[in-house]
C-alpha positions as CSV (number, residue, x, y, z in Angstrom):
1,X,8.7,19.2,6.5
2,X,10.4,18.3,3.6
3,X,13.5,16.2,4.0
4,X,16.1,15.4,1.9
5,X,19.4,13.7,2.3
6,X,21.5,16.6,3.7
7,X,19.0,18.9,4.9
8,X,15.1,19.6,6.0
9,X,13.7,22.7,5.1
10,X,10.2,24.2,6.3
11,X,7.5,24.6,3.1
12,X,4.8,27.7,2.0
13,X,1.7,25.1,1.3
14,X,-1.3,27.0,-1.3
15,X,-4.5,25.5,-1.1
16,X,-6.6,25.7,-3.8
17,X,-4.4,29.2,-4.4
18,X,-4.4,30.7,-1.0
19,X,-1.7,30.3,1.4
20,X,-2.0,28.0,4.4
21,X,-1.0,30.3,7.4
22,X,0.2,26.7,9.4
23,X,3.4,26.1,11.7
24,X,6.5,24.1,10.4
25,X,5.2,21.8,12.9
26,X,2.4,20.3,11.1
27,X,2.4,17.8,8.3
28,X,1.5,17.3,4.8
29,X,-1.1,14.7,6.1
30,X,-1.8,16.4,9.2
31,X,-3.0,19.9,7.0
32,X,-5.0,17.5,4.9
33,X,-6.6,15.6,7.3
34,X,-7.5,19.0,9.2
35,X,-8.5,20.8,6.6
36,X,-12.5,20.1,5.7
37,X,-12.5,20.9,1.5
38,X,-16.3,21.8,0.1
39,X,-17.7,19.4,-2.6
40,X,-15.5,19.6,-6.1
41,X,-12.3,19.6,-7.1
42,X,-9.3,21.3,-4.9
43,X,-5.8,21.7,-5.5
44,X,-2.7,21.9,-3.2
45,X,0.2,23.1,-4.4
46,X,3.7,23.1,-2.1
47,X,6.7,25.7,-2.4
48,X,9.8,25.9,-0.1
49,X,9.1,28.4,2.2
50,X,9.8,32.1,0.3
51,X,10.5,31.2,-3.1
52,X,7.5,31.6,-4.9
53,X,9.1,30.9,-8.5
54,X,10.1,27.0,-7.1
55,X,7.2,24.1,-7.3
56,X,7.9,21.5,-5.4
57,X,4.6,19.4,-5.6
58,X,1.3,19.4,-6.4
59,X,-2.0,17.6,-5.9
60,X,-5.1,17.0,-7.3
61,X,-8.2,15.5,-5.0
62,X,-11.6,15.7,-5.4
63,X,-14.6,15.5,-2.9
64,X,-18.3,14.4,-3.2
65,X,-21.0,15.0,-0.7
66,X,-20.6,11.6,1.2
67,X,-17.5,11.0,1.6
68,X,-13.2,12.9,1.0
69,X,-10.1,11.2,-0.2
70,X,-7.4,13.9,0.6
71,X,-5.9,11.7,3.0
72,X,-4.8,9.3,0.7
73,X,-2.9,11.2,-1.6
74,X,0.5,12.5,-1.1
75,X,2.5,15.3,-2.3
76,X,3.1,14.2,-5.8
77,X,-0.4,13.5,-6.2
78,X,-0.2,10.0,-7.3
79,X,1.5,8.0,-4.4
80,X,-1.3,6.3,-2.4
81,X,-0.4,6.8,1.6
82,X,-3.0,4.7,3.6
83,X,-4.2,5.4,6.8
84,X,-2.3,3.2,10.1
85,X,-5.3,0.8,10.3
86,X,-5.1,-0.4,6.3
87,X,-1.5,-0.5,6.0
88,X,-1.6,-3.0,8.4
89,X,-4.4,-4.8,7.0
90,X,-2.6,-5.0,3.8
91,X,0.6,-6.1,5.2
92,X,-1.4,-8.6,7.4
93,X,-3.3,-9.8,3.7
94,X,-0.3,-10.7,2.2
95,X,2.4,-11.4,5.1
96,X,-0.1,-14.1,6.2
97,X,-0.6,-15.7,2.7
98,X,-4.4,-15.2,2.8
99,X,-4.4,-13.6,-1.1
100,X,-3.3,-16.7,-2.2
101,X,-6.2,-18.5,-0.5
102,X,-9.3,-16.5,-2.3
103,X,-11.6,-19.3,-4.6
104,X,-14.1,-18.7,-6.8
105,X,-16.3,-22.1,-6.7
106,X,-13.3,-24.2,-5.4
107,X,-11.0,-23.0,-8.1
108,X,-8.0,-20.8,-7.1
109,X,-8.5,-16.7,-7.6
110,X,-5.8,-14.8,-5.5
111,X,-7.4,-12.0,-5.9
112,X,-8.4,-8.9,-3.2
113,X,-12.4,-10.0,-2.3
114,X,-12.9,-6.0,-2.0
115,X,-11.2,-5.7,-5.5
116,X,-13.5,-8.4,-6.7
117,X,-16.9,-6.6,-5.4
118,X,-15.9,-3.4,-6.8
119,X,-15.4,-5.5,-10.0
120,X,-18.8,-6.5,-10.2
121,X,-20.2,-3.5,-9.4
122,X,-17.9,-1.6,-12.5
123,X,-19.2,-4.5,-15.0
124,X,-23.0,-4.7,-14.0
125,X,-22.6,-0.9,-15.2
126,X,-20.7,-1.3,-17.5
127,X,-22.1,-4.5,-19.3
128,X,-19.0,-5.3,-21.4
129,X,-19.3,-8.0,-24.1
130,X,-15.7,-8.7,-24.0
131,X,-13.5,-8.6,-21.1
132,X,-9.9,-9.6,-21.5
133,X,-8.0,-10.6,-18.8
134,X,-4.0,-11.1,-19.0
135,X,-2.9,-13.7,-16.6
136,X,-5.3,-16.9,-16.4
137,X,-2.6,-18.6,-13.9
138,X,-5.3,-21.4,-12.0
139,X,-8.4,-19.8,-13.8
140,X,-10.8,-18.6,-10.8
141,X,-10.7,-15.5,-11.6
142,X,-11.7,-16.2,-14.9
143,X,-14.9,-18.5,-14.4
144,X,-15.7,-15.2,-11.9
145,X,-15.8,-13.0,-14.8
146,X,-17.5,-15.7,-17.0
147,X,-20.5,-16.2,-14.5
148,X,-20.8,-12.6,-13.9
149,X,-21.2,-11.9,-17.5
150,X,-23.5,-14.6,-17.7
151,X,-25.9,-13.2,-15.0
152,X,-25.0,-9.1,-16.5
153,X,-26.5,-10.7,-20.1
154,X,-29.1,-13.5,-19.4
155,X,-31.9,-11.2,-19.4
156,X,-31.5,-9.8,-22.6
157,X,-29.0,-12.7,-24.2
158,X,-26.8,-10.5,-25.3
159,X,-23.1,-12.7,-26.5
160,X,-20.4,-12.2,-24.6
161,X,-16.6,-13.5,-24.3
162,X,-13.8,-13.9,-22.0
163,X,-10.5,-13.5,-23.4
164,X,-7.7,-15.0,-21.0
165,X,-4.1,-14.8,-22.0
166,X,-0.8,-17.2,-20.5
167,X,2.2,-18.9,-21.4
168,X,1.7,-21.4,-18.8
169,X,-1.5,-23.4,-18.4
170,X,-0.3,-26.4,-16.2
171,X,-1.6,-25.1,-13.3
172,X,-5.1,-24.3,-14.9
173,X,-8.1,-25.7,-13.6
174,X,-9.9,-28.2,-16.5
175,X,-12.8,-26.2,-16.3
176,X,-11.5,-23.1,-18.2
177,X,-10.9,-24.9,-22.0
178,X,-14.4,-26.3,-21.8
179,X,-16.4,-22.9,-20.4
180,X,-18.1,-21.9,-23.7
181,X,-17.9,-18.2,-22.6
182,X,-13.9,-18.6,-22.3
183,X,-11.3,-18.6,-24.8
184,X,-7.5,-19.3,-23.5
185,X,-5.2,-17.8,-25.5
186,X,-1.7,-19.5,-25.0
187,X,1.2,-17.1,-25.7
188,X,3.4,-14.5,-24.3
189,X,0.8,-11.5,-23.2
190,X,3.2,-8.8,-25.5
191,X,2.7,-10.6,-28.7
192,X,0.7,-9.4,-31.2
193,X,-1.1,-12.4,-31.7
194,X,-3.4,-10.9,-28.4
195,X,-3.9,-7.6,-30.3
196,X,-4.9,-9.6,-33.4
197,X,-7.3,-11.7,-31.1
198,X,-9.1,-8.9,-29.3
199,X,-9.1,-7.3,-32.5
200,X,-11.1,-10.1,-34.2
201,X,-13.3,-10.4,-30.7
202,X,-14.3,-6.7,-30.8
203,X,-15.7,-7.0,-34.2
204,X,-17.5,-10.6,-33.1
205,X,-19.0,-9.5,-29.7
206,X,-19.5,-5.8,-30.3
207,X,-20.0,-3.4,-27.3
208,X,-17.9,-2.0,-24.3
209,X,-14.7,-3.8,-23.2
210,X,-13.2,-4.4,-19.8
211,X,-9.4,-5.6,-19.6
212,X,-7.7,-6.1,-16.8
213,X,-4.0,-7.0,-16.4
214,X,-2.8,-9.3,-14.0
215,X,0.1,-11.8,-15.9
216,X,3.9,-10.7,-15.3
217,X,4.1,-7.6,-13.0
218,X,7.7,-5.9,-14.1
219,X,7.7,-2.6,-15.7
220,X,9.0,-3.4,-19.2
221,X,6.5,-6.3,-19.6
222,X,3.3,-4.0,-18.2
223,X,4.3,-1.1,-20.4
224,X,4.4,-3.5,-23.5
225,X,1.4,-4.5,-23.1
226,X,-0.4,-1.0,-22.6
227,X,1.0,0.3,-25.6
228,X,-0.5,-3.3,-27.5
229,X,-4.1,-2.8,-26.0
230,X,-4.8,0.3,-24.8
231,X,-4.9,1.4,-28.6
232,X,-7.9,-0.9,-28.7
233,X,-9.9,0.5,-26.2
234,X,-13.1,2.5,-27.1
235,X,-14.6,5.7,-25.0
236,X,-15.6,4.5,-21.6
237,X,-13.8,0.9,-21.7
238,X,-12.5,0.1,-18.6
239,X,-8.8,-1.1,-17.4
240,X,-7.3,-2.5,-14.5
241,X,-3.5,-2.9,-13.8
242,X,-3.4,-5.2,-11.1
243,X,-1.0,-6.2,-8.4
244,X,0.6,-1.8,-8.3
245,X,1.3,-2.7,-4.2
246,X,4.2,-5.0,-5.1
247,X,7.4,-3.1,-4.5
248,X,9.4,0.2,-4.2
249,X,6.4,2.7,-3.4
250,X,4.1,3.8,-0.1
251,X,2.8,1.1,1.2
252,X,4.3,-1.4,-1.1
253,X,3.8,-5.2,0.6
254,X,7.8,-5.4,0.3
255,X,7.4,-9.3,-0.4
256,X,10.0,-9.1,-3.3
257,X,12.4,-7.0,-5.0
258,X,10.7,-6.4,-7.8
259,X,12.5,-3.4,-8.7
260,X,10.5,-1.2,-11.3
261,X,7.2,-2.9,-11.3
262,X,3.2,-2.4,-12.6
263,X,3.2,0.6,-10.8
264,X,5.8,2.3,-12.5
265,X,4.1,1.1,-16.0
266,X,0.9,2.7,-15.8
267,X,2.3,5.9,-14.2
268,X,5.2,6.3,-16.9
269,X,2.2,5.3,-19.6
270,X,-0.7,7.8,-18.2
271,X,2.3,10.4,-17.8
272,X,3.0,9.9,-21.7
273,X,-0.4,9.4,-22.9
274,X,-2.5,12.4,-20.9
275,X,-5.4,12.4,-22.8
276,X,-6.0,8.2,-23.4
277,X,-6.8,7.2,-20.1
278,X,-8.7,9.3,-17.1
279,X,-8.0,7.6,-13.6
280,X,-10.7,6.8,-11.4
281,X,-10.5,7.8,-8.1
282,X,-13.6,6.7,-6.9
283,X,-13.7,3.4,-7.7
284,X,-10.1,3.0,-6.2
285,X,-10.7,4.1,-3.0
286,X,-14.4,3.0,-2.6
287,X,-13.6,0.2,-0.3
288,X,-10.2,2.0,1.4
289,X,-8.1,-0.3,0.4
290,X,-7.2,-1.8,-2.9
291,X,-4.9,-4.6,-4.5
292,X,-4.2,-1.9,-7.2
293,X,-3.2,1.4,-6.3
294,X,-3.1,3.7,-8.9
295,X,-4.8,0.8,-11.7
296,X,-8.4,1.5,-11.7
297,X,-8.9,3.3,-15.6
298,X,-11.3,4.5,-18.1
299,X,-10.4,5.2,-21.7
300,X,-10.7,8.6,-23.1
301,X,-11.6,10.0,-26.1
302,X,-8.5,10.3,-27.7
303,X,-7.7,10.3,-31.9
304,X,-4.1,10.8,-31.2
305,X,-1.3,7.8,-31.4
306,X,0.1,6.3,-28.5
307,X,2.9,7.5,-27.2
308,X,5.7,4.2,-26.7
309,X,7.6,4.8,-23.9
310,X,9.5,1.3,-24.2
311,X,10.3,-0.7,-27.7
312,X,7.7,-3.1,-28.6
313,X,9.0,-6.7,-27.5
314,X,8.5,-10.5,-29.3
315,X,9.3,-12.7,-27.2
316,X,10.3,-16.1,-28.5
């Protein structure tokens, strides 16, 4: 069904271009949970019932030989909607404070431990030289990274740096300004001092490049920093927008009123930019549940400029 505010009106659902002969009973979910797709990609596309001429919604999955994903999209093809048993998982995660508890050898992380696997498996691939991570806030999270690279690289001693950018370091754990694999950048994350850093660090410790962003988590300030450092990313780099599940969306946590938060960034930013970033399903959902819906990333290909979908900010 598709409800509104003053009515609810039955829907013709198309699967991959054939029409779905199904009741008014059944659900979105329910049709693509019944519905067994072959190996590849499949689209669903969903009319009000008759009108052939309207599009309503669309979406996009696709399917391997192990394992489908339908489930977890929704009918505007980007909204995660997680099955009963992980939405209460998540809400149990964070209603219980336990994402605040996560360590990385006694220093603070607060990060998702199935996040943080799927990490490691994306930069053993991947074997970045630089990752650049915005947000340092106790620093676990970065000594992770930095021990990780240092394991990815020993074998081959290959250089390597981690880039870490916040205003606030008072909280920080000692250990991160005397890692020799970590530099702390101390400034707002939209300046363009961080451009001009990474800049300079691409050209020092040359190879592929994993960012991850995980400092303020409001729209405006997410989107800033995008259109900063996206622009820097090469073919096959690999970004993370962190922290999506916060508000205002399926399956949001609901902790605060964040309003228009990360979520909203990278889907007003992907929507604007089609061709610089392709989104990686698999990764996301790999584990079946994820700190970061709709945040897992890999550059494109892509000669033209990025689009700015918010001014560019300096903040004092």
């Amino acid at each position: 069904h598709f409800t509104g505010t003053e009515e609810e009106r039955c829907l013709d659902i198309f699967y991959d271009g054939a029409f779905l002969d199904v009741t008014c009973e059944q659900t979105y979910d329910r049709i693509l949970r019944d519905t067994v797709p072959t190996p590849g990609k499949h689209v669903i596309w969903v009319r009000p019932e008759g009108e052939l001429t309207v599009l309503l919604a669309w979406s996009t999955f696709t399917v391997n030989a192990t394992h489908k994903i339908p489930e977890y999209l929704s009918e505007d093809g980007v909204t995660i909607r997680m099955p009963e048993e992980v939405h209460n998982y998540h809400q149990w995660w964070y209603r219980k404070g336990v994402w605040g508890e996560t360590r990385w050898m006694g220093v603070a992380a607060q990060k998702q431990p199935m996040d943080m696997w799927n990490y490691q498996e994306i930069i053993y691939q991947l074997k970045p030289t630089l990752l650049v991570e915005i947000g340092t806030n106790f620093g676990g999270s970065s000594l992770f990274f930095a021990n990780l690279l240092q394991n990815v690289h020993s074998k081959e001693g290959r250089r390597f740096k981690v880039m870490t950018v916040d205003l606030e370091d008072w909280q920080q754990d000692p250990a991160i300004k005397k890692h020799p694999h970590i530099e702390y950048v101390k400034t707002y994350s939209q300046r363009p001092l961080v451009r001009e850093r990474m800049s300079a660090l691409k050209k020092e410790f040359p190879g592929p490049v994993w960012m991850i962003l995980d400092g303020a988590h409001d729209r405006m300030t997410v989107l800033q920093e995008l259109q900063l450092l996206v622009p820097l990313l090469d073919e096959g780099d690999y970004l993370v927008v962190e922290d999506t599940n916060l508000d205002g969306h399926v399956d949001a946590v609901l902790l605060k009123r964040w309003g228009p938060c990360a979520y909203d960034a990278i889907l007003e930013f992907a929507s604007k930019n089609r061709g610089a970033l392709k989104r990686d399903v698999e990764r996301e959902f790999k584990f079946g549940f994820s700190q970061s819906p709709l945040g897992w990333w890999v550059r494109r290909a892509d000669s033209r400029e990025i689009v700015k979908v918010v001014r560019d900010d300096n903040p004092p």
